[in-house]
N, C-alpha and C positions, 0 to 999 in steps of 0.2 A: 546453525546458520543465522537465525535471526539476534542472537546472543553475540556472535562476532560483528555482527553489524550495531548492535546498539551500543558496543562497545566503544566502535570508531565513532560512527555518528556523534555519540556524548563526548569524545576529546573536540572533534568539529566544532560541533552547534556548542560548545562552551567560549569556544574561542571568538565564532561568531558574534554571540552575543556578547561579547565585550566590546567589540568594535561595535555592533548595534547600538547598544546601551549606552556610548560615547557621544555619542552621534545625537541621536533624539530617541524617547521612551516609545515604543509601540506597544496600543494597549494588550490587544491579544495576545503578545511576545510572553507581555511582562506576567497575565493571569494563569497560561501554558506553565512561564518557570513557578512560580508559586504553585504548580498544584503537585501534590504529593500525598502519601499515603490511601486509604481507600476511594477516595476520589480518583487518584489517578490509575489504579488498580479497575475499579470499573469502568474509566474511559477508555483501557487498551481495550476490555475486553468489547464494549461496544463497538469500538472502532474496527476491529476485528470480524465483529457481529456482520456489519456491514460488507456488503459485497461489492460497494464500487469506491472503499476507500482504497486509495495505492498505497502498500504493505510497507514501503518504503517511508511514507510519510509517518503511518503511523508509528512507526523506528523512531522517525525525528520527534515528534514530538514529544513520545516517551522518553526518549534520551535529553533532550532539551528543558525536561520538570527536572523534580529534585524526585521521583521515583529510581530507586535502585535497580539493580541488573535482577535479582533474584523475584521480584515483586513485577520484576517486568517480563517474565521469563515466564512463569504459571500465570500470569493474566494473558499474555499473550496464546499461551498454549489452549488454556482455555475457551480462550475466544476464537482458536481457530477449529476446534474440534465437531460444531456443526457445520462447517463450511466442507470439511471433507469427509462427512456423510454425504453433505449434496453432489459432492464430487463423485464419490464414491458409488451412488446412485446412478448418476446419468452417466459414468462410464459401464455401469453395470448392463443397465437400462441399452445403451449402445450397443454394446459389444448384442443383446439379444435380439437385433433389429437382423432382417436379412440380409446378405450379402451388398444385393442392387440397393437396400437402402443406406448401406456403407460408404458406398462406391458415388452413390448420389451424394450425400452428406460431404464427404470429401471434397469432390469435384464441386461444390458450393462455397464450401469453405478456400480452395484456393482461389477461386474465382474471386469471391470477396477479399480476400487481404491482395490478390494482384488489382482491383478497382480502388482497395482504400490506399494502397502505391502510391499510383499515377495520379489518383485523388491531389493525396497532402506532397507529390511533388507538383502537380501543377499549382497548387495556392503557394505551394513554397516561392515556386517561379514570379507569380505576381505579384509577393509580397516583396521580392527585393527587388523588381524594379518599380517600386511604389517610393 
């Protein structure tokens, strides 16, 4: 999955940045495309490391350096292989909870994502009539 995705991403963000790069230099853009070989080999993996970077961005980026699909494929793998022990964990850790604490958990859990809803539709609402 994340291999067919870097794949496209890299035809994308190549094209992009042509029309970027037309336009005006952005520094960040231009330090991202430059970086490659073990630099950019330990930034998937950090970025991976990380548990509130979005898996997607880190695609882009990877695909947007001059790092290859294969170098980006084991750094990536790498870097996701403590993240699902901790997953692995707290679904373990879950599942040994009692029933009523399932059933609670649950019932919090949709509670919350029908609050965070109605939430970011109401700021949706006021931000177009802003």
């Amino acid at each position: 999955m994340q291999s067919s995705a870097f794949f496209c991403t890299e035809k994308g963000s190549k094209k992009l940045a042509q029309k970027i790069s037309s336009r005006k230099s952005i520094k960040g853009l231009e330090r991202l495309k430059n970086t490659a070989g073990a630099e950019a080999f330990v930034l998937v993996i950090l970025l991976r490391l990380f548990p509130f970077a979005p898996s997607g961005l880190v695609t882009l980026a990877a695909s947007y350096s001059k790092m290859g699909a294969p170098s980006f494929m084991v750094s990536s793998t790498i870097g996701k292989i403590p993240a699902l022990f901790i997953e692995a964990y707290s679904v373990n850790t879950l599942l040994g909870w009692k029933t009523e604490y399932q059933l609670s958990m649950a019932v919090f859990a949709i509670v919350a994502g029908v609050c965070y809803y109605y939430w970011t539709r109401k700021k949706k609402k006021t931000e177009d009539l802003e």
